[in-house]
N, C-alpha and C positions, 0 to 999 in steps of 0.2 A: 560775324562769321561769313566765311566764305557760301557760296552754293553747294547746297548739300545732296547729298549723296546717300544711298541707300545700304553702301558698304564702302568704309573704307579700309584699307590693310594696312597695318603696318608690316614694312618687310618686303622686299619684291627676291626672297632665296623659290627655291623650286616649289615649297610648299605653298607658299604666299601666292606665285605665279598659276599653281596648278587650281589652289581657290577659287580664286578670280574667273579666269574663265569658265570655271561651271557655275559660277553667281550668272553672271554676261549671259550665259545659255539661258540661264531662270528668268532673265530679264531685267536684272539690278542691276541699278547703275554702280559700277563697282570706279574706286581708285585706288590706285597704290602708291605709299608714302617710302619710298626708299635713301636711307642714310646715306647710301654710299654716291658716284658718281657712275655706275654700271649697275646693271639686276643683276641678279643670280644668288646673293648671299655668300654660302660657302665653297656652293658651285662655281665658278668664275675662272676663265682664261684670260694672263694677264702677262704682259713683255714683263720679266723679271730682272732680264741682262740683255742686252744690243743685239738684237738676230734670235734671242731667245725668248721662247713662250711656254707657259707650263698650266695646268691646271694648278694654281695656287694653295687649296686648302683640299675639300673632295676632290678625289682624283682617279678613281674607278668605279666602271657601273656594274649592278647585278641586278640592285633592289629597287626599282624604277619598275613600278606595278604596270603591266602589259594593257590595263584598262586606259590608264590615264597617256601609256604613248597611241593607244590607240583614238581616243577618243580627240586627243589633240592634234591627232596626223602627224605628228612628230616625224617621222620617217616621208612622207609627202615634202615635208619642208629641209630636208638633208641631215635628219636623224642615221647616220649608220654606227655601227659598232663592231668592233673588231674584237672576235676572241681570244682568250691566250691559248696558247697550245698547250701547255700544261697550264695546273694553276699556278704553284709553287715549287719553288728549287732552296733548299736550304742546306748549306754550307754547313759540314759537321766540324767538330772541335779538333779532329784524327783525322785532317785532311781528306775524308769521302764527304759526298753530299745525299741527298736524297732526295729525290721527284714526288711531286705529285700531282696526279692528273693526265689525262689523255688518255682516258677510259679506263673501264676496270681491269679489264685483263694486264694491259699495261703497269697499271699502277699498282698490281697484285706484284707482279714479277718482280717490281724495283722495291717492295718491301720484302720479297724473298731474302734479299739481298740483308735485311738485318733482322729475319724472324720471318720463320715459314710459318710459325703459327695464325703471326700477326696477318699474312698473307689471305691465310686462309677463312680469317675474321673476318675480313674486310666486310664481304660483300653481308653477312648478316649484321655488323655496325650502319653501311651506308640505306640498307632496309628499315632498318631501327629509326634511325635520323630522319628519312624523308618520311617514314609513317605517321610522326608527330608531327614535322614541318609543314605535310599538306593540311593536316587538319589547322593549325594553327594559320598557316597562309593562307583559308578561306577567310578567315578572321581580320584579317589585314583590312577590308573594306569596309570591314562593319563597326559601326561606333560602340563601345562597351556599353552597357544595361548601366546605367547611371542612379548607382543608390540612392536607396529616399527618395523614388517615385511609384512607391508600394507595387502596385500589381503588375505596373508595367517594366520595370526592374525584374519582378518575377520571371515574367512573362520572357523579356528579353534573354534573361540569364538562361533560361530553359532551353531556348534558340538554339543561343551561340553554345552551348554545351552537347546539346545533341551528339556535336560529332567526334567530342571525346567520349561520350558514352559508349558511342557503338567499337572504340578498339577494345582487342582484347585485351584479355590480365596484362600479357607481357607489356603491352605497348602501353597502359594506364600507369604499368611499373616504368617505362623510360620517361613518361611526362613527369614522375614524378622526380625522379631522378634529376632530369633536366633540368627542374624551377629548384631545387633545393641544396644541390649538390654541389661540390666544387668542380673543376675541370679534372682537376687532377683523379678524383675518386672517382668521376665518373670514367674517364679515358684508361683509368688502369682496371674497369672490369672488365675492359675490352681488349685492350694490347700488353705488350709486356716490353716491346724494345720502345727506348727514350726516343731514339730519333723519329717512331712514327709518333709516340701520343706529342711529342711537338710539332709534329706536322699537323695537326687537329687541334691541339690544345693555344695556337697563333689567335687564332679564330677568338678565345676566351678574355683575351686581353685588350683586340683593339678596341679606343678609346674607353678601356674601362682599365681607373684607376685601380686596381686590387693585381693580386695576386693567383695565378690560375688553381693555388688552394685556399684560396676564399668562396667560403659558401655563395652557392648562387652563380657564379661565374661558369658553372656551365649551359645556362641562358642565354648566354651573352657568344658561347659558337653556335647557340642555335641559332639566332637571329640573323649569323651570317649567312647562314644554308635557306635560307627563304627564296633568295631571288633565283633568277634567270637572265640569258642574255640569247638571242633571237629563238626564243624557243625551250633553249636546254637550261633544265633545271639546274641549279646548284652550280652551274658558269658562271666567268669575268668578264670584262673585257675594257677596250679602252672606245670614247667614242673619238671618234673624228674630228682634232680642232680644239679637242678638249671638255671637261667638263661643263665650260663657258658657253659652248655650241647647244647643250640641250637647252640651259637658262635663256642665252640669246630666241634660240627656239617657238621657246614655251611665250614670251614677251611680246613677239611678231604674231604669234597668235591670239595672242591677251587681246593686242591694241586691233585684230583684226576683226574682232567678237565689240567691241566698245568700250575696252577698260583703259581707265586712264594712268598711267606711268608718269609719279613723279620723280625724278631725281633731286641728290644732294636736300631733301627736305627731310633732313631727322627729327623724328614725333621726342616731344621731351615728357609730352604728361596725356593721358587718357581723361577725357571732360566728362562730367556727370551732373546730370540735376534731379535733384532728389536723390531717386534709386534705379536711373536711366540712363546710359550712355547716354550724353549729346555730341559728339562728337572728339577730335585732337588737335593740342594747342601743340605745333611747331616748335623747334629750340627758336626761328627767329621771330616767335610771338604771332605769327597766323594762326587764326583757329578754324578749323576747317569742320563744318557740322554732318554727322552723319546718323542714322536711325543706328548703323551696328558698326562697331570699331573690332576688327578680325586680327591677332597679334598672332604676327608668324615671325616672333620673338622668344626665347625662352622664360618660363615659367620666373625665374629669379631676376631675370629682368623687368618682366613685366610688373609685378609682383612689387619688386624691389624699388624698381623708380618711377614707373608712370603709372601706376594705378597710387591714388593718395592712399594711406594704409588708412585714413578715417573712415573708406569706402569698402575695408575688407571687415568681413566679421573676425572678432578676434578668434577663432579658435583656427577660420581658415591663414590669416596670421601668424598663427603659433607654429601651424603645421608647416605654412610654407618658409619660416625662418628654419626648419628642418628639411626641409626640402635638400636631395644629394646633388650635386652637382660639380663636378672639375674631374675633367677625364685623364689629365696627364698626360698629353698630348702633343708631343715636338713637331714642328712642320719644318721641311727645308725642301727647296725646290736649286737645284747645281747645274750650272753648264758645264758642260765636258767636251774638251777636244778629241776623245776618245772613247770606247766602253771601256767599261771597266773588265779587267781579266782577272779572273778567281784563280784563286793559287790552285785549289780543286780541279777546276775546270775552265782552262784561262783560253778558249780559242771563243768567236762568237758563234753563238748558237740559241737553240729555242728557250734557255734558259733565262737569256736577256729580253726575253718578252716576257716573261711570267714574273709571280710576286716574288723578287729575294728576300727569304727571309734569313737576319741573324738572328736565331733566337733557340743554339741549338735542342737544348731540353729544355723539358716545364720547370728544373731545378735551377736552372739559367735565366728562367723569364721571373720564378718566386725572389729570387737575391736581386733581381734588378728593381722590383717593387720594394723592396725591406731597403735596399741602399737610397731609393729614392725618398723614403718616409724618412731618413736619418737625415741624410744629407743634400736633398736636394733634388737629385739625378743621379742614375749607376754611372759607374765607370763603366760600364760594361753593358751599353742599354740595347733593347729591343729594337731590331730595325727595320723595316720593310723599304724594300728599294722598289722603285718602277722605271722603267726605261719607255716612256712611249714612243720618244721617237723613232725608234726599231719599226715601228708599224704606221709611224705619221710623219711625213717627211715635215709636214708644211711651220712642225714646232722649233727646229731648229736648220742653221742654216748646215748645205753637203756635209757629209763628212761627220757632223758634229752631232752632239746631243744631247737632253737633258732627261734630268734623274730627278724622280719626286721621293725624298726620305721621310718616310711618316714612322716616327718614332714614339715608343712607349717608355712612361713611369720617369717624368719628370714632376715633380710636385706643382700644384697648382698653384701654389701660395709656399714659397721658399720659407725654410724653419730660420730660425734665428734676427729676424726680422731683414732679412735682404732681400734685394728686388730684382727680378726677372732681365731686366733695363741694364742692369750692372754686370750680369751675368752670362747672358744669351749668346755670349760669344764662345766663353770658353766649355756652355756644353754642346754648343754647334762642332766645336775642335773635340768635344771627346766623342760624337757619332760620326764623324770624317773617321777620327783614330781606328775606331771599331770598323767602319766596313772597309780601310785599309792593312787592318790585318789579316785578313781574308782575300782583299784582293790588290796589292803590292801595288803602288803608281796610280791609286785612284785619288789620293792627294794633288798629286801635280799634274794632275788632268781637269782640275778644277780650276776654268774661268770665271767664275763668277757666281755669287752663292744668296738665298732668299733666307732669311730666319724669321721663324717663328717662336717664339716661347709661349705656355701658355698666355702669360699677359696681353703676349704679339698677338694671338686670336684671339681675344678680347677686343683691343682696341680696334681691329680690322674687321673682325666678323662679329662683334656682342655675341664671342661663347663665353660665357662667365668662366671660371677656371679651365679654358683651351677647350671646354666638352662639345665635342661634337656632335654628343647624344643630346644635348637641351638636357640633360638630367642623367643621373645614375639608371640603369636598365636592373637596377632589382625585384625583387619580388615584390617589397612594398612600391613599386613607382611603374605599376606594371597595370597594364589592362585599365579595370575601373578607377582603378586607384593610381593615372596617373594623369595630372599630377598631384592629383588629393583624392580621396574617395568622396563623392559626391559631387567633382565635377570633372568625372572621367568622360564625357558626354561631347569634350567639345565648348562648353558652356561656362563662362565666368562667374563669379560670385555680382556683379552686377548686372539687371537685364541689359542684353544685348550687346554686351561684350563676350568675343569667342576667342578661340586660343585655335590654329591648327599646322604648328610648329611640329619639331621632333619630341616636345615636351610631352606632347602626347601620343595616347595608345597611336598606332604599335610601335610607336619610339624612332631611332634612328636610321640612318641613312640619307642617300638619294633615293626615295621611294613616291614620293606624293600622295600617299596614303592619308596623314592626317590633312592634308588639304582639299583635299575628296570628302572627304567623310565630313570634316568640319561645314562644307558648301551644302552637304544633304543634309546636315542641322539645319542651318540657317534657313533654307528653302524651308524647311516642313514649318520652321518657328513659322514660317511668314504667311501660309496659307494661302494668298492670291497669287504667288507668283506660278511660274511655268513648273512643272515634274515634267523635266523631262527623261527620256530613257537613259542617258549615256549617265544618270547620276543614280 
């Protein structure tokens, strides 16, 4: 074996990256094993087409915890971020659209527009929503009470619950609502006109295979109202340069702390002796010795190929062959010699800087999950469009521009035994179709086009079924229990193998949350090394 190391990672995505330098802080000698030929994971800016650049796979920020750009200086090293003006614009079926975002007053009056009720709801909905979300977003840093450690699971559990103790009745009733409920059941105790609960009910479906009347899926818009962007709660925005820019970022920082960045070296197998990590054997057969092997890989990956299954207990086995995982998730990233002009609203304006969404009711987004489970993909799918270059010149050349279409409820695993490989064209040509129904000439404004199918983020980014989340964001794959109960912690079924991927609490996004948290396991495992503040 190679010289070894105190930590190695596999993975250098933002989690993997955000790791590493609070080990680096602690004092460990940390490296990182990266498959690809760039860091970032699924963060990454990459030329797609000649003159054109796009964030590839993640492609907007919120959920990027204000500790971890603080503590990285991110913003010292050319972290900026640009907010949208609104958040959303979505194209109705009856040629009107509907705003949302740019404050409440604002986004009161543009729902007057289809329910004065709804209008007037509003602002007791958006109180509801952030009453659960702060409490729940102190949680984001804290690692879950890890069953079956008796008193100290107690202990922990008492903590981290305090502060849903303290709301009142009403707001214990919307936690609960929130974890159990569908989108749909929970958005219609709220509103009554379709086009606003699909303005909120968007939120319910990204990357999550289901239907926004599937139990649980109203979780899954809480999880997007977590973040912020310079400050303001519940913002978007795009950075600078791309996605790529904060992972480049975070890398320059890594290697400025002492961690070492491998490229093009993908770990094939996790080594063990006895009941101990010893370190990872490379696909080209190096084995590289480490006291802790840190996988900022997801759970079915890991799981599935580089941990030998001789070394999982079998019930942890059993569990994780159950383990949820495949978000349904279509990526395409399009040059345009032009923006695109909505039949709606076909001149340019703040609309092409915020999320477009087609997806105009929740009855619209439920047929496009039920067509995807028959056949594959709707004819009629889910689409969010992004225009960054509106706000970034430097992605595409004058004039020009590119679009990132992150598309919902294509199946993970095609029914009928056909493959993604075969296919990825003609459902790339049925979400071109759809967002040129809406907006007339946005076909022939297409230079040049990226596809992804789920297989495609597979083989590019190891999402096991396109999921973006490392795993289903339900109730059971949630908190301690994710992604098993018993090692919600951070913590492998082998000493000194750790996980702090989106597999784990609190699940998805660009956040660096479980790579924070997982670096203040490993420190406290270690005892001699540094506590320092910033972790």
């Amino acid at each position: 074996m190679t010289q070894k190391y105190d930590a190695v990672i596999i993975g250098a995505g933002h989690n993997g990256l955000t790791c590493a330098f609070y080990l680096a802080q602690a004092g460990l000698k940390v490296r990182i094993l990266e498959r690809r030929d760039i860091v970032g994971g699924a963060a990454v800016t990459e030329e797609f087409h000649p003159g054109f650049r796009n964030s590839v796979a993640s492609y907007t920020v919120s959920l990027l915890q204000p500790k971890v750009i603080r503590d990285m200086r991110l913003a010292e090293h050319g972290y900026r971020v640009i907010e949208r003006p609104i958040s959303n614009f979505l194209p109705q079926e009856d040629g009107g659209y509907l705003k949302l975002g740019g404050g409440l007053e604002r986004t009161q009056a543009e729902f007057a527009r289809f329910s004065a009720a709804d209008a007037a709801t509003l602002p007791a909905y958006y109180d509801a929503l952030e009453g659960v979300a702060e409490v729940l977003r102190s949680l984001a840093l804290k690692s879950p009470p890890n069953v079956g450690e008796g008193l100290r699971t107690l202990m922990a559990g008492a903590a981290q619950g305090w502060g849903l103790s303290k709301l009142d009745l009403a707001a214990k009733r919307d936690v609960l609502d929130l974890f159990v409920k569908s989108a749909t059941s929970f958005l219609g105790q709220w509103f009554e006109s379709e086009a606003v609960k699909a303005a909120f009910g968007f939120d319910a479906v990204v990357g999550n295979y289901a239907s926004p009347d599937t139990p649980g899926s109203a979780y899954v818009l809480l999880h997007h109202v977590f973040g912020e962007v310079n400050g303001k709660k519940g913002a978007w925005g795009h950075c600078i340069g791309g996605m790529g820019t904060i992972t480049q970022i975070m890398a320059d920082v890594c290697r400025q702390s002492g961690v070492e960045i491998s490229l093009e070296s993908p770990v094939a197998e996790v080594l063990v002796d006895g009941d101990t990590v010893a370190g990872v054997k490379l696909e080209s057969g190096e084995e590289i010795a480490a006291k802790r092997v840190i996988a900022n890989v997801g759970p079915k990956l890991l799981f599935g190929k580089m941990l030998a299954q001789h070394h999982q207990p079998e019930d942890f086995r059993r569990r994780m062959r159950g383990y949820k995982a495949g978000g349904g998730t279509f990526r395409m990233n399009v040059a345009l010699s032009e923006l695109p002009r909505f039949t709606c609203l076909p001149e340019p304006g703040e609309h092409h800087q915020s999320g477009i969404i087609i997806a105009p009711t929740l009855a619209y987004m439920d047929k496009a999950f039920l067509d995807a489970k028959a056949h594959g993909w709707s004819k009629r799918p889910i689409v969010e469009m992004l225009i960054p270059s509106t706000v970034d010149d430097s992605l595409a050349p004058p004039g020009q521009h590119v679009a990132s279409l992150f598309c919902q409820q294509f199946a993970p695993e095609l029914p009928d035994g056909r493959d993604w490989d075969d296919e990825e064209d003609a459902a790339a040509d049925t979400i071109i179709d759809t967002v040129e129904a809406h907006a007339p000439g946005f076909r022939a404004s297409i230079l040049g086009r990226q596809v992804l199918s789920p297989k495609g983020l597979y083989r590019k980014f190891g999402l096991v079924g396109g999921d973006i989340m490392h795993g289903h964001m339900s109730l059971d794959q949630l908190w301690s229990a994710r992604p098993v109960l018993g090692h919600g912690a951070y913590r492998g079924p082998v000493k000194g193998l750790y996980m702090c991927g989106a597999g784990n609490h609190p699940g998805g996004g660009v956040t660096g949350a479980p790579g924070h948290n997982c670096a203040k396991e490993v420190i406290a495992d270690g005892g001699s090394f540094r506590r320092f503040a910033a972790v």
